[in-house]
C-alpha positions in Angstrom: 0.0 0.0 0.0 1.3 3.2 -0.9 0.9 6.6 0.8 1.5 10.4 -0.2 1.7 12.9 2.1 0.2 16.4 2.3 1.0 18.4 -0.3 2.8 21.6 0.9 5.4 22.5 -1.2 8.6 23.6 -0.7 7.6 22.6 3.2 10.6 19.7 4.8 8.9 16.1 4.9 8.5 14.2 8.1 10.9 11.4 7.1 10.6 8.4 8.5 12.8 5.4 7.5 12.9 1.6 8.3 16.5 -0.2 8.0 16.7 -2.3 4.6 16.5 -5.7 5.1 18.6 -8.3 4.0 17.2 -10.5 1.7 19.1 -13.7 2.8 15.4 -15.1 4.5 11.6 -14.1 4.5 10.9 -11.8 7.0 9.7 -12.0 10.9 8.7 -10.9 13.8 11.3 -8.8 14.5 11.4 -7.2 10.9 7.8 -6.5 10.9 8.0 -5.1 14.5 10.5 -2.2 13.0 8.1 -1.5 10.0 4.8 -1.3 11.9 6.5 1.1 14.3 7.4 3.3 11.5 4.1 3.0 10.1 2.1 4.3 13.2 4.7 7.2 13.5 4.3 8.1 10.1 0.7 7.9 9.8 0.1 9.8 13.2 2.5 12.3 11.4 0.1 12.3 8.3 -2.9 12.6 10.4 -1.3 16.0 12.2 -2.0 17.2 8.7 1.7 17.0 8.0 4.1 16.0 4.6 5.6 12.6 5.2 7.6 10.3 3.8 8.0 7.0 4.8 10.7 4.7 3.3 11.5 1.0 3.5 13.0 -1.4 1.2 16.2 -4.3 0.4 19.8 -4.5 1.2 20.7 -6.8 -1.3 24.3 -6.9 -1.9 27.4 -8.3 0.3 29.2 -11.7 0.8 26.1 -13.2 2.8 23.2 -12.3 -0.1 25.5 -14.5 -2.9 26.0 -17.3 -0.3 22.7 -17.4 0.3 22.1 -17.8 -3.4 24.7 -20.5 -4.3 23.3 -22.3 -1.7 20.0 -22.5 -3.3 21.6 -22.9 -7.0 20.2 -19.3 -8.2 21.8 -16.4 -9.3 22.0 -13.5 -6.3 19.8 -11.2 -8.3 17.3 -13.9 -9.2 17.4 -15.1 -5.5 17.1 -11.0 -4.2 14.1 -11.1 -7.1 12.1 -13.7 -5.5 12.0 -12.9 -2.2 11.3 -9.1 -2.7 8.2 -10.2 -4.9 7.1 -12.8 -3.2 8.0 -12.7 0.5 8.7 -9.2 1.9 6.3 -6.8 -0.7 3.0 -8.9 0.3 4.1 -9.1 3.8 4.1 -5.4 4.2 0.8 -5.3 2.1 -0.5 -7.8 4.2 0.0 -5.7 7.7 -1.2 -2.3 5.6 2.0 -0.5 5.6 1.4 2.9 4.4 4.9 3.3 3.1 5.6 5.8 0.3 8.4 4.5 -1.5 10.6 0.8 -1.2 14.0 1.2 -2.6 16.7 -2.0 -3.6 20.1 -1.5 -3.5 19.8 -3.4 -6.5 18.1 -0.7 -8.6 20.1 1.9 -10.7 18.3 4.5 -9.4 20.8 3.6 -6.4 23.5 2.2 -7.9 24.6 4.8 -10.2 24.3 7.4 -6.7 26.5 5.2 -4.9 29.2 5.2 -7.2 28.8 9.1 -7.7 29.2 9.1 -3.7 32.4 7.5 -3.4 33.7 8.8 -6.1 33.2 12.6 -5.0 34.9 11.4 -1.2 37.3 9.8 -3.1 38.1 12.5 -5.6 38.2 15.0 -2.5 40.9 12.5 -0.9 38.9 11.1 2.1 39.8 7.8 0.4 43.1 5.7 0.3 43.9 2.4 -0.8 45.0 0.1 2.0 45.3 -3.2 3.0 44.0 -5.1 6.3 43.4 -8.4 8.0 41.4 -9.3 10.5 38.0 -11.1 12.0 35.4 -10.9 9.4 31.5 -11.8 10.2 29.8 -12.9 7.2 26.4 -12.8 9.0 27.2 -9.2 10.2 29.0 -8.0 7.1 31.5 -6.3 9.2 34.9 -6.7 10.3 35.3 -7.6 14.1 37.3 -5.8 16.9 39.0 -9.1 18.7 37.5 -7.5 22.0 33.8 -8.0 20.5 34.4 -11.4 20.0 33.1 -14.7 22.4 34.6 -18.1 23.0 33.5 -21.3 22.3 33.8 -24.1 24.8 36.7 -25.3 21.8 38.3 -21.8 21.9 37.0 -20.9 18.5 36.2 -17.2 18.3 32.2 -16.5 17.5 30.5 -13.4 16.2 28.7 -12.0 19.9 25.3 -11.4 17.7 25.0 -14.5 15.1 27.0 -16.5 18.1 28.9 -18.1 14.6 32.6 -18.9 14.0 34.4 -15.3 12.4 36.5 -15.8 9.6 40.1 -13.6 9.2 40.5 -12.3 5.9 43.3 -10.5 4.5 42.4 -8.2 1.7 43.6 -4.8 0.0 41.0 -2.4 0.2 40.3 1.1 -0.3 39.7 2.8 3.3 37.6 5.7 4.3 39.3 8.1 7.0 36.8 7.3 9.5 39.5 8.0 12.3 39.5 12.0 11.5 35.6 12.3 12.5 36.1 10.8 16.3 36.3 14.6 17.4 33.5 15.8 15.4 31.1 12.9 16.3 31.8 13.3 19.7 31.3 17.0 19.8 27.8 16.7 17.6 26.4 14.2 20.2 27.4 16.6 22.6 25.2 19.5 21.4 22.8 16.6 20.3 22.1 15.0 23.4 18.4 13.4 21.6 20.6 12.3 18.5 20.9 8.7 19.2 18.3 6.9 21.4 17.5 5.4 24.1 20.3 6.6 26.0 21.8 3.4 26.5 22.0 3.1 23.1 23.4 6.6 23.4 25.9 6.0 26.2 27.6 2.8 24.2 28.3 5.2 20.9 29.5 7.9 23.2 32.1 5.1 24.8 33.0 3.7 21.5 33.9 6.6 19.8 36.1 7.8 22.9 38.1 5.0 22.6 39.1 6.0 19.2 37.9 4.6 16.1 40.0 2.9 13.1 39.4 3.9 9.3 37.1 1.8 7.5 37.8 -0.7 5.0 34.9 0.4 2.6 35.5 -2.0 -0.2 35.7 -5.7 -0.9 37.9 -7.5 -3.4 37.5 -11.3 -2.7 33.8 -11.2 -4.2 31.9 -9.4 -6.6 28.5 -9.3 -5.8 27.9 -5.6 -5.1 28.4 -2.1 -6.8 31.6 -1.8 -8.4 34.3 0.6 -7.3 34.2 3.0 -9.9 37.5 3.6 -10.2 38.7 0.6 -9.5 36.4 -2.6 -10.7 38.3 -5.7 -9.5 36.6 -4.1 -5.9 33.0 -4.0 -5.0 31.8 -1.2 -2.9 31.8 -2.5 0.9 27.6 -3.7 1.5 26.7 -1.3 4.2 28.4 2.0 2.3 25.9 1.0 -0.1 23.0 0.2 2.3 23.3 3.5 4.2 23.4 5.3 1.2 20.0 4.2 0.2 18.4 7.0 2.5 19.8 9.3 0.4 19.2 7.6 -3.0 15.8 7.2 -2.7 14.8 10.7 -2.3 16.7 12.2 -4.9 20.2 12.4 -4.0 21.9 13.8 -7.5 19.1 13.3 -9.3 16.5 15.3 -8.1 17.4 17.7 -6.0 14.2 19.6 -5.2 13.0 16.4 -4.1 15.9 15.7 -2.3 16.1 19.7 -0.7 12.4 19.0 0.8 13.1 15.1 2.2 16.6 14.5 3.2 17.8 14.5 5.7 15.3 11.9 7.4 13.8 13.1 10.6 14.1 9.7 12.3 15.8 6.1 11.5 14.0 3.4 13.1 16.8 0.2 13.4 18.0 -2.4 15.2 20.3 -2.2 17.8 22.3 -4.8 16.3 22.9 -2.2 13.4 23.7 1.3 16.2 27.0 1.5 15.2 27.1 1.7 11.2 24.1 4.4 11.8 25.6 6.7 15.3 28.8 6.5 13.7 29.3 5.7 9.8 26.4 7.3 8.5 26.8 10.2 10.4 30.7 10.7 9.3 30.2 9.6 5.8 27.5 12.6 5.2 29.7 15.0 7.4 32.4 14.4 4.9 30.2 14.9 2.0 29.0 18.2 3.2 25.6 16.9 3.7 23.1 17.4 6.6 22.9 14.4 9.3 19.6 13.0 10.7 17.6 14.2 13.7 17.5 10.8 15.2 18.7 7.5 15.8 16.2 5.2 17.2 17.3 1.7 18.0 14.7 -0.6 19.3 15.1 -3.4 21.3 15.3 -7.1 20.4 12.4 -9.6 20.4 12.4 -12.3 22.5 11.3 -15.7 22.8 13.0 -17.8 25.0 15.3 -15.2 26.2 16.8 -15.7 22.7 16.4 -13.2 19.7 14.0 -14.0 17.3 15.8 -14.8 13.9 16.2 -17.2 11.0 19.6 -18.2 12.3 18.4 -19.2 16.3 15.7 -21.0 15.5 13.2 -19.0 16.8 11.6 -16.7 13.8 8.3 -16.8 13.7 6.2 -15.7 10.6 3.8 -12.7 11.0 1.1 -14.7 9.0 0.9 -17.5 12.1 0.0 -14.5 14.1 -2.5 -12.3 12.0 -4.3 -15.4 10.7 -5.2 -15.8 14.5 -5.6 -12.3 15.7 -6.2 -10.5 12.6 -4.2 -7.6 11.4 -5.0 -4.5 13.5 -5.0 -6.5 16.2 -1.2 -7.5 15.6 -0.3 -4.0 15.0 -1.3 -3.4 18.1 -0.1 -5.3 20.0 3.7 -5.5 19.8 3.6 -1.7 20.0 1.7 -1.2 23.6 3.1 -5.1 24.9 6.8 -4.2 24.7 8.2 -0.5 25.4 9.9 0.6 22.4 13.9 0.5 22.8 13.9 -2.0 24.7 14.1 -6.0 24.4 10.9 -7.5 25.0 9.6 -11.1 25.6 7.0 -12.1 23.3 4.3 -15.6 24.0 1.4 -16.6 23.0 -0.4 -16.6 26.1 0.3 -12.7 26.6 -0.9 -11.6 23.3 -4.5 -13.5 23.7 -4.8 -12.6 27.6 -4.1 -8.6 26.1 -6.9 -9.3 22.8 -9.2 -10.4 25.2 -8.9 -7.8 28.4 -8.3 -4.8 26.3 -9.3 -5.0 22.5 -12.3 -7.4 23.1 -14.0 -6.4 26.7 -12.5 -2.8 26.9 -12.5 -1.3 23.7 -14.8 -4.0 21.4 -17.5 -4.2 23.6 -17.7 -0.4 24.5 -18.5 0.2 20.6 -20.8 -2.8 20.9 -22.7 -1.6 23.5 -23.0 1.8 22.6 -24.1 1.2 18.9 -26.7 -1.1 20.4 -28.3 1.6 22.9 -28.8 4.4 20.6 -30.4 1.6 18.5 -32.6 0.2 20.4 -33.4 3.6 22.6 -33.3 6.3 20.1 -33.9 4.0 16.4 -30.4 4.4 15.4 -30.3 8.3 15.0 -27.7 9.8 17.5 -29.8 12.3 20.0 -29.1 15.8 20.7 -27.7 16.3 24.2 -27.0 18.7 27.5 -23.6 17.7 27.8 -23.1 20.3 31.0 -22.8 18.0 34.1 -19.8 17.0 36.0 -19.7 14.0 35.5 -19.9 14.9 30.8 -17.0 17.3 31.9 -15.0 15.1 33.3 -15.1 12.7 30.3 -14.5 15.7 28.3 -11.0 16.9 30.2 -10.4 12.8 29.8 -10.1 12.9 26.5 -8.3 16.6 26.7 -5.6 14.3 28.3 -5.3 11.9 26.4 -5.3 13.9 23.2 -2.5 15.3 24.2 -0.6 12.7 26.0 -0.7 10.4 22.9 0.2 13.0 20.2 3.0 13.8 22.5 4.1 10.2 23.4 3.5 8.9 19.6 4.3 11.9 17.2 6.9 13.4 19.4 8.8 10.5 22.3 8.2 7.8 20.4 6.9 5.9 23.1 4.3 3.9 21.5 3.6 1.9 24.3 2.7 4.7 27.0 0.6 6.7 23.9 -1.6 4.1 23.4 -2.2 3.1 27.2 -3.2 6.7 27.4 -5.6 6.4 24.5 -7.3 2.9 26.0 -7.3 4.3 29.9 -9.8 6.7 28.2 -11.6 4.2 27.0 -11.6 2.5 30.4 -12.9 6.1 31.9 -15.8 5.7 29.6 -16.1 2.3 30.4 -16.7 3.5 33.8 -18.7 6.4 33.2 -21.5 4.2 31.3 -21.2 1.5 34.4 -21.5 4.3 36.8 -24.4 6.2 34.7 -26.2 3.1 34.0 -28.5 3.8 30.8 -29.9 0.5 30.4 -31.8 1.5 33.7 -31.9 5.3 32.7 -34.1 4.4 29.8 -37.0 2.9 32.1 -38.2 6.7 33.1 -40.1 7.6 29.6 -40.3 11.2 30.8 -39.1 14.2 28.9 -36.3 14.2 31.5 -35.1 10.4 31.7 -35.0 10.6 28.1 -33.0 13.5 27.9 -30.7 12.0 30.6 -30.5 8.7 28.4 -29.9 10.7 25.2 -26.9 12.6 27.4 -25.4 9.6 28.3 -24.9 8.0 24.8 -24.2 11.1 23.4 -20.6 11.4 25.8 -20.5 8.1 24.6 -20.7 8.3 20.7 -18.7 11.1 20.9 -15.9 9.5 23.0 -15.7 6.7 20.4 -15.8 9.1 17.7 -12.1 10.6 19.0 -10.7 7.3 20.1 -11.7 6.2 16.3 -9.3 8.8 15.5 -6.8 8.4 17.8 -6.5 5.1 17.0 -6.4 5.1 13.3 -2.5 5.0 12.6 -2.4 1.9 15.0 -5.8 0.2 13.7 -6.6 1.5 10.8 -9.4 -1.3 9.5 -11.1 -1.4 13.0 -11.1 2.3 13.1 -12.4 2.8 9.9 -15.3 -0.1 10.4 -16.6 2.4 13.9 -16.0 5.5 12.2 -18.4 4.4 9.5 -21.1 2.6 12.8 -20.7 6.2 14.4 -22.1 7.3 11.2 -19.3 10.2 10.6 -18.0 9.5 7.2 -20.6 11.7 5.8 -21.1 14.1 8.1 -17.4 14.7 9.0 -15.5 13.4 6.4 -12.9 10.7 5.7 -11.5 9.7 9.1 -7.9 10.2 7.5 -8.8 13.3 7.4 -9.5 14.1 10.8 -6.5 15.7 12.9 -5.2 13.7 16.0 -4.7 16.8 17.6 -8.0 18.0 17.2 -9.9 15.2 18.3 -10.5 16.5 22.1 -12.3 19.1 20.7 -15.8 18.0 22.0 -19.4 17.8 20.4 -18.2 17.2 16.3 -20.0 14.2 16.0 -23.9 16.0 15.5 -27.1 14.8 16.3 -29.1 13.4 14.0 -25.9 11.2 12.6 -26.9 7.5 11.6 -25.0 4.8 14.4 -25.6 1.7 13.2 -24.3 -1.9 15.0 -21.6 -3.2 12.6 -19.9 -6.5 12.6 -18.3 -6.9 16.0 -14.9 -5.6 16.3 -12.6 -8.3 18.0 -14.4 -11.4 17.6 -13.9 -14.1 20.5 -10.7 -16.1 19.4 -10.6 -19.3 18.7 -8.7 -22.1 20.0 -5.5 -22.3 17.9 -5.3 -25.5 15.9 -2.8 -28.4 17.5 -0.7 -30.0 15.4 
């Protein structure tokens, strides 16, 4: 699915950009995680009424990518071919990621910029030729530090992520004087305290760098599966020069530059910790020595747990997104990764927790509020949402509810990234209304026929409707299907508009939804789960 945002001209995008994924596998858990986090951010950003620009995509070059394809008797390209199209493209479909462009590292739209790139560092001299030798992870694409390194119970030395035997190669390469931007680094985190987060993540750049940092062997000459060196072919351009370039490729970088002046550079990068270092650092010092703007933030998140071991292909432990949605459903999924685990950090995922969560929160708390509501001005009022005193206390404190948690969620989600405490803020105002139709008690309410009771009744729905009218739109960049389905049972589509049209932080303004607008009981929402099949 693919997004555009506002169009304001000339105004800078809100750039939002996943890591690209190596194409060695089909995607996970952990891939998908990344991406749907991006997507909420960028479709909250959208919903402010902002220009966005959300990018995700391919790494498909390096030593791993043509091992991977040997292995399986194809060519690299036709191997990178098949999984793109037929693995990671419906995947994203399938979980309605709004992203705006996907870029390949195989493409000559970025290709031809990453020669054009190193040639212009190389022409202005930040470029030598060099040899070295040393522990190389294939798994990693990156050459060791003998520190990083783990023991087997044999002695042999193991990568400390893929927990796999390095290999030492000896190569000449070309070198990129990653040494000279130590000082500079150091001194932009310094008067960029937010640059790299969370802090952690923050405090083990800060360390690294201090320690002093080696120049960076940026091509490779035992292989040729990558972008040539172009002025030297017998090497290929080292993968993750090329990957990290793609942010800058696929908005225009030499090729269109008023595209390019209103994108780059992005506002966030949403990775991996596994990945800090090549974007705190490398990044960073490869556009400081082009001349070229840096980003506003680094965002690692945490790993994804199961077992207390991270989810991958190579563990054992990947799980496929479809095992999950096929149960849940899609929304539900988006959900709940995003308010189960607090972003940046490592988090545990089961079974068990995920259903206990669908059932408390989406089901009982959220699902059966619509439910309920829907039903009452149905049955009470035929379906036509009455006009209401909505003066009393206890309307106004439902009303400065959802003032809070307006503005706790757009400040949580658009601003701290803190998915998690964002949407708890949104669903503890459903809870408050929850409470408030407990405590108010319609269903008896609606036994006193007289011109009072029922203009007591029709008050009480009313805070109601108009409750779930702004969590509908509060919760649209998280669930956009189920928020779309009570949007249309509110009956607000034609009387307010599209709901992607509605501005997140407009939706505490109280009384949009009007009287007279048609609520109608739709299908239900989170239906009960079912028992998950036994094999």
């Amino acid at each position: 699915m693919a997004a555009t945002g506002s169009e304001k001209q000339g105004a800078k995008a809100y750039y939002v950009s996943t890591p690209i994924y190596y194409v060695n596998d089909a995607p996970h858990l952990g891939h998908a995680y990344t991406t749907v986090a991006g997507d909420v951010l960028t479709r909250w950003h959208r919903q402010r009424g902002e220009k966005v620009w959300y990018l995700t995509g391919t790494d498909e070059h390096g030593q791993k990518i043509m091992r991977t394809a040997e292995a399986n008797n194809v060519t690299p390209q036709a191997w990178c071919d098949k999984l793109v199209e037929e693995a990671w493209k419906p995947l994203w479909e399938h979980l309605n990621i709004a992203n705006d462009d996907f870029i390949r590292t195989t493409e000559k739209r970025h290709t031809d910029r990453v020669q054009e790139f190193v040639q212009d560092l190389y022409d202005k001299g930040e470029i030598y030729k060099g040899g070295y030798e040393g522990p190389y992870c294939v798994g990693c694409e990156e050459y060791k530090l003998p520190g990083d390194l783990i023991e087997a119970e044999d002695g042999t030395k193991l990568c400390p992520i893929h927990k796999k035997p390095v290999e030492i190669l000896k190569e000449e390469n070309y070198f990129f004087k990653l040494s000279e931007y130590g000082p500079k680094l150091l001194d932009f985190y310094a008067a960029n305290p937010d640059f790299i987060q969370p802090e952690s993540a923050r405090n083990e750049v800060v360390n690294f760098v201090k320690q002093g940092m080696q120049d960076l062997s940026i091509s490779r000459s035992s292989f040729d599966w990558g972008v040539p060196v172009p002025w030297d072919e017998k090497h290929v351009i080292y993968v993750w020069i090329d990957a990290l370039l793609n942010y800058a490729t696929a908005v225009g970088y030499n090729e269109n530059p008023a595209k390019f002046e209103e994108t780059f550079p992005a506002n966030v990068h949403l990775i991996g910790k596994d990945i800090l270092r090549f974007h705190a650092i490398i990044w960073p010092a490869m556009l400081m020595a082009q001349g070229l703007p840096v980003p506003g933030k680094i965002v690692a998140n945490g790993w994804l747990m199961v077992g207390g071991e991270k989810m991958s292909k190579s563990n054992l432990t990947g799980i496929k997104p479809q095992d999950l949605t096929s149960h849940f459903g899609v929304d539900a999924y988006r959900w709940y990764f995003l308010r189960a685990i607090t972003f940046g950090q490592d988090g545990s995922f089961s079974w068990e927790d995920f259903s206990a969560r669908y059932t408390s929160e989406l089901a009982n708390d959220y699902g059966n509020l619509a439910s309920r509501v829907a039903a009452m001005v149905g049955k009470y009022f035929a379906g036509s949402l009455p006009a209401a005193d909505v003066s009393g206390d206890a309307e106004k404190a439902v009303q400065d509810g959802l003032a809070k948690a307006v503005a706790e969620a757009d400040r949580k989600i658009g601003e701290e990234l803190d998915f998690q405490g964002g949407i708890l803020a949104i669903f503890d105002f459903v809870k408050q209304v929850n409470g408030y139709i407990t405590e108010q008690e319609p269903w008896k309410v609606a036994k006193d026929t007289s011109d009072e009771g029922r203009a007591r009744l029709a008050t009480i729905l009313y805070t109601a409707a108009e409750s779930l009218r702004a969590v509908a739109v509060l919760l649209n960049a998280v669930m956009p299907e189920t928020s779309q389905k009570l949007w249309e049972s509110l009956g607000a589509e034609p009387v307010l508009g599209a709901l992607a049209d509605q501005r997140v932080q407009e939706a505490g303004e109280w009384g949009k939804l009007p009287a007279g607008a048609t609520v109608t009981k739709g299908a239900v929402l989170f239906p009960r789960l079912e028992e998950p099949k036994k094999d």
